[in-house]
C-alpha positions, -999 to +999 in steps of 0.1 A: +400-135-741+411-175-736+398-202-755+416-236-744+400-265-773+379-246-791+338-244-791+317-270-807+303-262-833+265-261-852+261-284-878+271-258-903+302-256-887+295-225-872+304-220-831+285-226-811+286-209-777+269-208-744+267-167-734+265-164-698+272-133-677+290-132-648+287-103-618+318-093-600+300-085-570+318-064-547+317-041-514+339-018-498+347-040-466+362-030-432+398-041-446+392-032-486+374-048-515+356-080-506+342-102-531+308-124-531+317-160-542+289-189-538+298-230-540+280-244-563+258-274-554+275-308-554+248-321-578+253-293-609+276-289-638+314-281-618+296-291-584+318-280-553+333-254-576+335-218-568+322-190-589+306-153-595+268-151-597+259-159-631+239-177-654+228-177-690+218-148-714+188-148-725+180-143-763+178-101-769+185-099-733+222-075-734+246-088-716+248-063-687+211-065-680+216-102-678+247-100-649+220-080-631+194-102-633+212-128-622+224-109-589+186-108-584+181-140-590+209-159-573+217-137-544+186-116-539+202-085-547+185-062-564+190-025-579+181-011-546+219-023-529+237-016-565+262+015-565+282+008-594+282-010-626+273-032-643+310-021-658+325-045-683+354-063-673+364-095-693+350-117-719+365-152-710+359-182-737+361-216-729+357-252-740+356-281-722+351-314-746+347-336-713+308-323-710+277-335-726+261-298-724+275-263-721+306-279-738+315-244-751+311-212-728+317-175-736+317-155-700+309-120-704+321-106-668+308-073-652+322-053-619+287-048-599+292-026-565+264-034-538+261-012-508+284-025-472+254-036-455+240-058-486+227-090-473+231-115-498+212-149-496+222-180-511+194-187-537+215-200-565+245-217-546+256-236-521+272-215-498+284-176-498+310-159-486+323-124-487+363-128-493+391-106-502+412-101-538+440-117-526+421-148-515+411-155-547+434-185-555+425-203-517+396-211-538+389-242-565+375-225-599+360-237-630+389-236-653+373-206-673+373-186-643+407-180-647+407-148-673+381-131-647+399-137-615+433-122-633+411-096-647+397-090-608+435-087-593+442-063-625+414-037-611+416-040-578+454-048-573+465-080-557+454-065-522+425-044-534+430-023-505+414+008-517 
């Protein structure tokens, strides 16, 4: 886990954390493992950043469930295209004091196979694209991206050719 400044905190002094969860999506491409990045909008909180398809937890909700529903959600994939996982991976913490909201987030990260011929739509982002593990770092990430994309070239290998 990486925490750079710390979360802010409740006014008991307790943290206080934003729980997201985050879906590796992946496929078994022609050349090896290929990942599902989207861009985020211009207009949101990191616009023109990369990420994972992701979004909040929602109160009871267990984490896993919630990196599933947000593959639903933001790419239109849904259990029918799933193969494997939802298979922890990393829990990355973070803290940026430079935002008004979400100052603090705790990313709970989850491997998520889909099926080759998964069609993916961009409901949630920007853009997508299908890229490969060593590709990772041609990309511009939110800072606390970093523990899950170091996690991702620890499973797959830096060439994920599997």
């Amino acid at each position: 886990m990486t925490a750079d400044s710390g979360p802010s905190r409740n006014h008991d002094g307790s943290a206080r954390w934003t729980e997201v969860a985050v879906a590796v999506v992946f496929r078994q491409g022609p050349v090896g493992v290929e990942l599902l990045i989207g861009r985020r909008h211009k207009d949101a909180i990191r616009g023109g950043l990369y990420e994972f398809p992701g979004g909040k937890i929602e109160p009871g909700e267990a984490p896993a469930r919630a990196a599933l529903r947000e593959v639903e959600e933001e790419v239109g994939l849904g259990g029918d295209v799933v193969v494997g996982g939802p298979t922890a991976l990393v829990i990355s913490a973070h803290s940026d004091p430079e935002l008004a909201r979400e100052r603090s987030v705790r990313l709970h990260a989850f491997l998520v196979e889909v099926r080759r011929d998964a069609e993916p739509r961009a409901l949630g982002s920007g853009e997508l694209r299908w890229i490969r593990v060593d590709e990772l770092s041609n990309f511009e990430w939110p800072k606390a991206n970093a523990a899950i994309n170091d996690a991702i070239r620890g499973a797959f290998g830096g060439d994920a050719e599997q």
